[in-house]
NUROVEX-892111 format. One record per atom (N, C-alpha, C): residue in three letters; x, y, z. Coordinates in steps of 0.1 Angstrom, whole numbers, plus 5000, padded with zeros to 4 digits. Last residue first. Example, Ala and Ser with C-alpha at 12.3 -4.5 7.8 and 13.67 -1.06 7.14 Angstrom:
% residues 2
ser512849785071
ser513749895071
ser512950005079
ala513249435078
ala512349555078
ala513249675078
***
This chain:
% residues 304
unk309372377845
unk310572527845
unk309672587851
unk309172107839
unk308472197835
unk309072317834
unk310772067859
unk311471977843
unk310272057837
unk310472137881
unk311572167879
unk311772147861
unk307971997884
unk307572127884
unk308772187878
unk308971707886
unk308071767872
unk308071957873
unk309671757911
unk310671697902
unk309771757888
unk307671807927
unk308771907929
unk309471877918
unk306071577924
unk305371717921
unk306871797920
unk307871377934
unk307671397919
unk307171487917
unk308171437962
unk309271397948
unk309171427938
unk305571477969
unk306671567971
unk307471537963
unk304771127971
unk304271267963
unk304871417957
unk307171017980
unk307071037965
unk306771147961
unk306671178009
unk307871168001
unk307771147990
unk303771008012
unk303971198011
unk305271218006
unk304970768011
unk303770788001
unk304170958000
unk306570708036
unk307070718013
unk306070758007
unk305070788058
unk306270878050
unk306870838035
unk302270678058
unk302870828055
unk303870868046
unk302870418063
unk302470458045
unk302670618043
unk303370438086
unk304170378080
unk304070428067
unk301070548095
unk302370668095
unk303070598091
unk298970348094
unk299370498088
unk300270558084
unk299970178106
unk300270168091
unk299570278089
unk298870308134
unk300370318130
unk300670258118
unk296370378133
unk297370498133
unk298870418135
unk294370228140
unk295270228126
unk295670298125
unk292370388162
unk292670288160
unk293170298142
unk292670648174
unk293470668167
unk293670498163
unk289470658187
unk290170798175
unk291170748169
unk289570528204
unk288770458195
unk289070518178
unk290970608227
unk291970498219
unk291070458205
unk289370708242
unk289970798230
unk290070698219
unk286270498236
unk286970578247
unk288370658234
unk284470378229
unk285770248228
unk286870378232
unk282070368232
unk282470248231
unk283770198234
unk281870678237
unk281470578247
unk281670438246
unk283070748212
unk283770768223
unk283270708240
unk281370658193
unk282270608190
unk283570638205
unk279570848196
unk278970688203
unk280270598199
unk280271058194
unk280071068201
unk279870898210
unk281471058168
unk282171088175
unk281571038190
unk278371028161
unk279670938155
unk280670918161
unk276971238163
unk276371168168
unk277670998163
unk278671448146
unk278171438161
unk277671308171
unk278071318122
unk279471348125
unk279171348141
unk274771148125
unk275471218117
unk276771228123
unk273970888129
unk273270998125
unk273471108120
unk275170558126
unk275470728129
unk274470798118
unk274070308118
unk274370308134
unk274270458139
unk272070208104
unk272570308096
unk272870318114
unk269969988090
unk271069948095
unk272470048101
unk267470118085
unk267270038095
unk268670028101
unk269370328061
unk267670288069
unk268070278080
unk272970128061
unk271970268050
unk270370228057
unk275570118079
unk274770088065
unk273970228063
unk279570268072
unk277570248077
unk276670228067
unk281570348058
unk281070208060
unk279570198064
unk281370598066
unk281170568050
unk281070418052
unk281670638093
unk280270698085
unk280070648072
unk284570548096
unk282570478101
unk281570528099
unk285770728078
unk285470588072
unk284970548082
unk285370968098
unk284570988080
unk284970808080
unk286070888124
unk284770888122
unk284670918107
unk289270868109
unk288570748117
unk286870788119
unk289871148106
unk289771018095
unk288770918099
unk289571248128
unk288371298119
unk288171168107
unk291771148142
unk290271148143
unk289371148139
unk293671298123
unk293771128123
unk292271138125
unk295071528121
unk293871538118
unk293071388117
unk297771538130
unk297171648132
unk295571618131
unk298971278123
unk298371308135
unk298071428138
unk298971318089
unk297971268099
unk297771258113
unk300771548088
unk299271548082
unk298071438089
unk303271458098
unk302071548106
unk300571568106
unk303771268081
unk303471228091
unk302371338101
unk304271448056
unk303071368057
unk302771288071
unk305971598062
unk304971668065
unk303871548064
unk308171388062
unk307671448078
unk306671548078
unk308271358030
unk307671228045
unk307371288056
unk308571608025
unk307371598021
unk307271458031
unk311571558035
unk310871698042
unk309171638037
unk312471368020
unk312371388034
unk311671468043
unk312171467994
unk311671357999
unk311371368014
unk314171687998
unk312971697994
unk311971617998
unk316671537998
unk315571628012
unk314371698012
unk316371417976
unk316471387992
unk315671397999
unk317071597962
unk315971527960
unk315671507974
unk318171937974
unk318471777968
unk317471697966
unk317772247965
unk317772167974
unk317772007969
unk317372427944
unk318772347946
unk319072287955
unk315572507942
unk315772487932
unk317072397933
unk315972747962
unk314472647964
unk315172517955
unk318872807962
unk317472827962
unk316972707963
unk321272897998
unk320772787988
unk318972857982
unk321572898029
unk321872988018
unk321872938002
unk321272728046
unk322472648037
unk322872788026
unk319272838058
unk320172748066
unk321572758060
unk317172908041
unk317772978046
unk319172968058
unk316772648029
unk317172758020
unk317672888028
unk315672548053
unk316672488046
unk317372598039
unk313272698055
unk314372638068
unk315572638056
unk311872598033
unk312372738037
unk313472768047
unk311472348039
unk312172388029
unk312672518028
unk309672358062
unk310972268058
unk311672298051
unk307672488052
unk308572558063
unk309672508064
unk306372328035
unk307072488031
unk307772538038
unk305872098053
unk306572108037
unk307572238035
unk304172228068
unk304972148073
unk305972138061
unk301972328053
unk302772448064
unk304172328060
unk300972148040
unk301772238028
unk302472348039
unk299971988061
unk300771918054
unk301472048045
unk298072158075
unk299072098080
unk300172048069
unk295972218052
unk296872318057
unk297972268069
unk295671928050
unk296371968040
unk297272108047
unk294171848078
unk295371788072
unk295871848061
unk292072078081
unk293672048090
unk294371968081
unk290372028058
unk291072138057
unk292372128068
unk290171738058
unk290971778050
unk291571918046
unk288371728080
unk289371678077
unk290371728070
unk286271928076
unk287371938085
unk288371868083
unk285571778049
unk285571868048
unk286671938060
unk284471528062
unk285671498055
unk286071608048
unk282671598080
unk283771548083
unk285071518075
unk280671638060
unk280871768066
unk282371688070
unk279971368040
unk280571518037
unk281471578046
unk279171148051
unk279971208054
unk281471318052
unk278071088016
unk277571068032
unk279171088039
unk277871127987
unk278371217999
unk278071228011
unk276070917978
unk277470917976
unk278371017986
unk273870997996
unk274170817998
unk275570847991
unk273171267997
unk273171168009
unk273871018007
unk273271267968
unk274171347974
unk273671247991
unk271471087951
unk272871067950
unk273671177960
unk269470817975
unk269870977971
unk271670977962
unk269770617990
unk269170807997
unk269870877987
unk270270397970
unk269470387988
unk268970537991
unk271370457948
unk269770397945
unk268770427962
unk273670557955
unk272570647951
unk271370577952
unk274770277961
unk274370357970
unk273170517969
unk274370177934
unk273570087946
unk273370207960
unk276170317917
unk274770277916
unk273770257925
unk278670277933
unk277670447928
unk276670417928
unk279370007932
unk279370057945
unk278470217944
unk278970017903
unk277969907911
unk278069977923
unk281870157898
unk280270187893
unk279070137897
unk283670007909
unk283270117915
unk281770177913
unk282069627917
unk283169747912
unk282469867917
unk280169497928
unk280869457917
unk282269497913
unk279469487964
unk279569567950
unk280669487940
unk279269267984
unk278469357984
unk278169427966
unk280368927986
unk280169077982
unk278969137981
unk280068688000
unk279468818004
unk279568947997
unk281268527983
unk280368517982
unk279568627990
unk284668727987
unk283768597975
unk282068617980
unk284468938016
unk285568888000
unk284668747997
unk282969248023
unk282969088029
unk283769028015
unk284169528018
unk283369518018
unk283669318020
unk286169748023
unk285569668033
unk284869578035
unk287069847999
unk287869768010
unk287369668021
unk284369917989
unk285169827982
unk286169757990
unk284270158009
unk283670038008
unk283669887998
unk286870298001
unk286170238015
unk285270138015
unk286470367974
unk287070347979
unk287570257991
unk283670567980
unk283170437972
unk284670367971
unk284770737993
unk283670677997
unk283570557994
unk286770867984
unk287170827986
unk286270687997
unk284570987961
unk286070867961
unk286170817968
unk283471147977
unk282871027970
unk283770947968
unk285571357990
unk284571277995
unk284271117992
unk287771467973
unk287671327975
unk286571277987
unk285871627956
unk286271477947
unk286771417958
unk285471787975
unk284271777967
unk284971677956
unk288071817986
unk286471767995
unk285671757986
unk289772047976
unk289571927971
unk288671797975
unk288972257987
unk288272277973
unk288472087975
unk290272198017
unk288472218011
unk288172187999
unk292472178005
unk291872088012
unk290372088010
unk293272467994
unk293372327991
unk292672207995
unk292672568021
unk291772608008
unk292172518002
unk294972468039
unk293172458038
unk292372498032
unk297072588025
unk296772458025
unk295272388031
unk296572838030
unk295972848014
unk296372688013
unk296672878056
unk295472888046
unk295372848035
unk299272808057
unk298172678066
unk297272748056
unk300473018049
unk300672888044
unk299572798051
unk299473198068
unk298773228053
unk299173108043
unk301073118088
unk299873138091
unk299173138077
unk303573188077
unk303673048079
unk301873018082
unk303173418056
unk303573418067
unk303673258071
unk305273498020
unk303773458031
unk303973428043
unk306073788004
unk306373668011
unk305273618022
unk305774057991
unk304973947986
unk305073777998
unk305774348004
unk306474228006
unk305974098004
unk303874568010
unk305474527998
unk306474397998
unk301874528023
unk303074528031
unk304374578020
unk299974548006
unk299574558019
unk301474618025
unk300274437985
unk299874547983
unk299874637996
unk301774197989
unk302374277980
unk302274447983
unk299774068001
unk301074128008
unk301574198000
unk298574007980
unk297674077984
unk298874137995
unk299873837959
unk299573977960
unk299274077970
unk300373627981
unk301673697978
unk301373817970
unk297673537976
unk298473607996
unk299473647986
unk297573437950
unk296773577956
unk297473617970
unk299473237956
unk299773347944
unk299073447956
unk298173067973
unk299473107975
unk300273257970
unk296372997957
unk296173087967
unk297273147975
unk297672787935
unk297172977932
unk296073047949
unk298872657953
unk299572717943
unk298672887943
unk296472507961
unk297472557972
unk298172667962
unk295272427936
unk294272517949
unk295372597957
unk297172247921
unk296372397918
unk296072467924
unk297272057943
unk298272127946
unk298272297937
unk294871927947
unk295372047960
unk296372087954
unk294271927921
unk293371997929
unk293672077940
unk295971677919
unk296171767912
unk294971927917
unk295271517939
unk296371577944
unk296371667934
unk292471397927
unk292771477943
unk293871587938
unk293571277902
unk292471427905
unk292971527916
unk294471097915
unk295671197907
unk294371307904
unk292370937925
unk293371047940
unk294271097929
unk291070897906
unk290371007914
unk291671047923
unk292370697892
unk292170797887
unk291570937891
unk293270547920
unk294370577910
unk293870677899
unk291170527931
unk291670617934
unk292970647928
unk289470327912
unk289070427917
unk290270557924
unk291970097910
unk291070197898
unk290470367898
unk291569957937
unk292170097935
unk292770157917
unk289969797946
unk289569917947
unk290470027943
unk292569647964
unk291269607957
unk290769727957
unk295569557964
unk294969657957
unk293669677955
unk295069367983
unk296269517990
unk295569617978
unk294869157971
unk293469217980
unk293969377984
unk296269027956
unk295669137952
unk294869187959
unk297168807975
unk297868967971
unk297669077964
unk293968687994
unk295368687982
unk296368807985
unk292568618011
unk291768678000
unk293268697992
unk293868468037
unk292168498032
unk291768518016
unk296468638036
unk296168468034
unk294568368034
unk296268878034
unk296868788028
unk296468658027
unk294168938052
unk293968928042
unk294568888034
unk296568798076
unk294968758073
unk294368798065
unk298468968079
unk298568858070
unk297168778070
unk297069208086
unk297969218066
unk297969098061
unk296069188106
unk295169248097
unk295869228079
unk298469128120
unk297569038121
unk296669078108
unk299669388115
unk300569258113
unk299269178110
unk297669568130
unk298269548118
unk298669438110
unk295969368156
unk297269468150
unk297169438135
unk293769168159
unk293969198169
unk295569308168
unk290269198137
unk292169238137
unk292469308149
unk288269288143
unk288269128139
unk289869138143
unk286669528144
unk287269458155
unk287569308152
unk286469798116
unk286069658122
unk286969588131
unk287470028110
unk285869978107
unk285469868110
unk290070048112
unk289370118115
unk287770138118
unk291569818102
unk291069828112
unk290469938118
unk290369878072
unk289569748082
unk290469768096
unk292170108070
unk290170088068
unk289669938080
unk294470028071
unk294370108077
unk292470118078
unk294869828051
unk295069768064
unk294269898075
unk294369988026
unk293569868028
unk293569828046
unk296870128030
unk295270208033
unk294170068037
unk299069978023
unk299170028033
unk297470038043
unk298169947998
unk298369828007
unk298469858015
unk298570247988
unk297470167986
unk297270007998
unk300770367982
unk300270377993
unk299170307996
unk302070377962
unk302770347974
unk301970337981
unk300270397938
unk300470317939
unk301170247950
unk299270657949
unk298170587955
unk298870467952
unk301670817950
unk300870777960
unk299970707965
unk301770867918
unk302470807930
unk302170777941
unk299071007911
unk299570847913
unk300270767916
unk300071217925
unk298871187930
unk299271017925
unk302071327910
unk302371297923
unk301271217928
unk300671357888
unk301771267886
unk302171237902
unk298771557895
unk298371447894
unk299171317890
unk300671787902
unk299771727909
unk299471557908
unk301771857876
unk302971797886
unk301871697898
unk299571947865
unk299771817855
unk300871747871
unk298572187880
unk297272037879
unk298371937875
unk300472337877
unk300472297892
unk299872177884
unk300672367847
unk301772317855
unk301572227868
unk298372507849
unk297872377841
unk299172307844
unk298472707864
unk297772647862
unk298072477860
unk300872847842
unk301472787857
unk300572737865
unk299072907822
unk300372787817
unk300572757833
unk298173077832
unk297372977829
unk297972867827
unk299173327837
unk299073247849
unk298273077844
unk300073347806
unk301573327822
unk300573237832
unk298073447801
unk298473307796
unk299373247802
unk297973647819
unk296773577815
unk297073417814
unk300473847811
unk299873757823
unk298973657828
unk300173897782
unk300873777781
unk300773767806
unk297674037785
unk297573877781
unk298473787783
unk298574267798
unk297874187803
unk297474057797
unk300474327773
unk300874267784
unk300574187797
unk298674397755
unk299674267755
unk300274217767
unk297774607773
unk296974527768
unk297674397765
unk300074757773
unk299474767786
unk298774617781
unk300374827745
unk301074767748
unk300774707763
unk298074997740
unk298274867733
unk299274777740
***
């Protein structure tokens, strides 16, 4: 009997620390998208189109084209899908984190994870989370990109779902460049939760200090420098998933698939073609992954 309570009260232990990771997640997740959002806008159009001779150029020309709300356009959509996202990775990372710490447990006696079983269980993160932010971040992209006043393309997010399912399908036309944004996100996350965890582990072992009593700060600081990694570890892959999500659709449809993307995207325009808008990247990197970090670690503390 008592064996029996006790397996429940672990049940409910691991469900409460569950529903912990998802809630710190997706408070972090809105943080991010409201830091980070003006940033991304600049980062798409120059990714998907040769009109913008830099950044600078790219910000104040939608600025002065289409307004100051142009920095947010589209982002309904990822204000309620990217607090999905992040609550996804950070559940995903959490509880595979758990199982390696059993499974050392059993193996070694020593529940502690290797820095190698931190990249995994931040690429299991990443994966699981590929199945929301594909489409998001699909119909996201094209809302950014899409021509301002009398060219629009889509109304909104639900017009941008409609129209594309209507073309191939709802899994080819909303999950068109799946497979890419699947690599994607398994390097950049298992990059990003190595980079984090190691920082902080560093630390605690530096200063002789717990987890728990490291400073905001450097909390912050450590989650900005994993966010910088996050994208030049995995930038490339970015840049062919938004020219596959921009592409038309039939007649107008340039990439055939990830291979064939990479490929005609490296005869046009050579490496440099991989990391065009890699630098308001890494500008939006580091406050955006610093909030995120901020607040997931700050809620997770005020949770217990």
């Amino acid at each position: 009997m008592e064996s029996e309570a006790f397996e429940d009260l672990e049940k409910g232990g691991g469900a409460l620390r569950t529903v912990k990771d998802l809630g710190a997640g997706a408070a972090g997740g809105m943080a991010q998208v409201l830091l980070g959002q003006p940033f991304d806008i600049v980062k798409v159009r120059l990714q998907t189109t040769t009109q913008y001779s830099s950044a600078l150029d790219c910000a104040t020309k939608i600025f002065q084209n289409e307004g100051p709300a142009a920095f947010y356009k589209g982002t309904l959509t990822p204000l309620i899908g990217i607090g999905a996202c992040v609550s996804v990775q950070f559940g995903a990372f959490h509880e595979a984190r758990r199982r390696l710490e059993e499974l050392n447990k059993k193996k070694y006696a020593n529940p502690a994870l290797s820095y190698g079983q931190y990249y995994m269980a931040g690429s299991f993160a990443g994966v699981t989370n590929s199945v929301l932010s594909g489409p998001i971040e699909h119909v996201r992209i094209r809302l950014q990109a899409q021509p301002h006043g009398a060219g629009r393309l889509y109304s909104g997010p639900l017009d941008c779902v409609r129209k594309m399912s209507a073309h191939q399908g709802m899994l080819r036309g909303l999950f068109r460049g799946q497979a890419v944004t699947i690599i994607r996100e398994a390097q950049a996350y298992g990059t990003w939760f190595l980079g984090f965890e190691y920082m902080m582990n560093q630390d605690v072992k530096r200063n002789n200090v717990k987890r728990e009593d490291i400073s905001s700060l450097k909390v912050a600081t450590y989650g900005g420098l994993a966010g910088e990694g996050l994208w030049l570890s995995s930038y490339p892959f970015d840049v062919v998933k938004s020219k596959m999500q921009t592409d038309g659709f039939g007649v107008n449809q340039q990439f055939s698939s990830m291979r064939d993307c990479f490929k005609k995207t490296y005869a046009a325009e050579g490496l440099g073609g991989f990391w065009k808008g890699i630098g308001p990247t890494l500008l939006r990197a580091m406050p955006v992954s610093a909030g995120t970090f901020f607040v997931v670690e700050l809620t997770m503390r005020a949770l217990g």
